[in-house]
N, C-alpha and C positions, 0 to 999 in steps of 0.2 A: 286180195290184191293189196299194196304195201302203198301208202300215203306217195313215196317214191317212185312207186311202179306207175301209178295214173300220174303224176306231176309228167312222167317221160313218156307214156301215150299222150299227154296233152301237147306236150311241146313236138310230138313226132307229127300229130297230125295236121293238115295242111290248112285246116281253120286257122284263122289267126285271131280269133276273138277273142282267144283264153288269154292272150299277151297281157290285158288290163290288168287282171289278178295276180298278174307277178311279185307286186312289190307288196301284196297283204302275204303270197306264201314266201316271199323272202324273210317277211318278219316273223311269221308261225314258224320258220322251222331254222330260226337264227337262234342257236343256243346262248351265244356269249349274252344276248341279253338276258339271257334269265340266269346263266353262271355269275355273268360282269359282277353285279352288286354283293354277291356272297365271297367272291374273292375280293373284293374291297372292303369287306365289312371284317372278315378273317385276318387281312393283311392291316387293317386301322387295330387291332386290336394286339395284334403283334406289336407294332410301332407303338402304342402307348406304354406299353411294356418296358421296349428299350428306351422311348423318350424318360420315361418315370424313374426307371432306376440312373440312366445316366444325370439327370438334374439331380437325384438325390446323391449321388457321390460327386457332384460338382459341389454341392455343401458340403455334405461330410469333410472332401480336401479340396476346401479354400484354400488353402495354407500350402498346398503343393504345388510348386509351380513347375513341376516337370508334365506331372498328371492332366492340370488343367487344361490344357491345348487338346488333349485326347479327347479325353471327356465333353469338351464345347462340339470339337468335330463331330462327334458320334449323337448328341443332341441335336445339334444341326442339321445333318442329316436325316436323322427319322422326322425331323418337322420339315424339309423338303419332300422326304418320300409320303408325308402323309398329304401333303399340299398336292402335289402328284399325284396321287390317288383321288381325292376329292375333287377336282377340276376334273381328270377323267372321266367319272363316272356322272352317269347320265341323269340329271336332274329327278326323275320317280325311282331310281334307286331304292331309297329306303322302303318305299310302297312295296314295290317288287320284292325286295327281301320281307318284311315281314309277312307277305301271303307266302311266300316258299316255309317261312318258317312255321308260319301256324297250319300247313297244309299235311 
């Protein structure tokens, strides 16, 4: 029988004692928490990518003032969407990725 299949005999049957254990099988079988920190860790490292190259071609053309508005926007933004990403993710984050990674 399927970890699914008893959760739904337990909730069919007219006991109501099993209700307390809801919120430990809500978390055992809540994926995003154990995906959340690997999609943040995958998308932090995208964003440093485009943050790195767009600050190093904001040096390279100091001197171009058509370029430079691009370039500040597109910096700007991967250091919003990394801020965004950090605030979301759930403070044992990092913990939780490194066991998936050395798992």
């Amino acid at each position: 029988m399927s970890s699914y299949e008893s959760i739904y005999k337990k909730m069919a049957s007219p006991d109501h004692t099993h209700l307390k254990c809801l919120p430990d099988l809500a978390q055992k079988f809540d994926p995003a928490r154990h995906v959340a920190p690997i999609v943040a860790h995958e998308l932090n490292n995208i964003l440093t990518i485009v943050q790195g190259y767009a600050d190093r071609l904001l040096l390279r053309h100091a001197e171009d003032a058509a370029l430079q508005p691009h370039l500040k926007l597109i910096s700007e933004a991967s250091r919003r969407a990394a801020t965004i990403i950090r605030d979301a993710t759930p403070p044992n984050a990092n913990e939780t990725f490194r066991r998936h990674r050395n798992s």
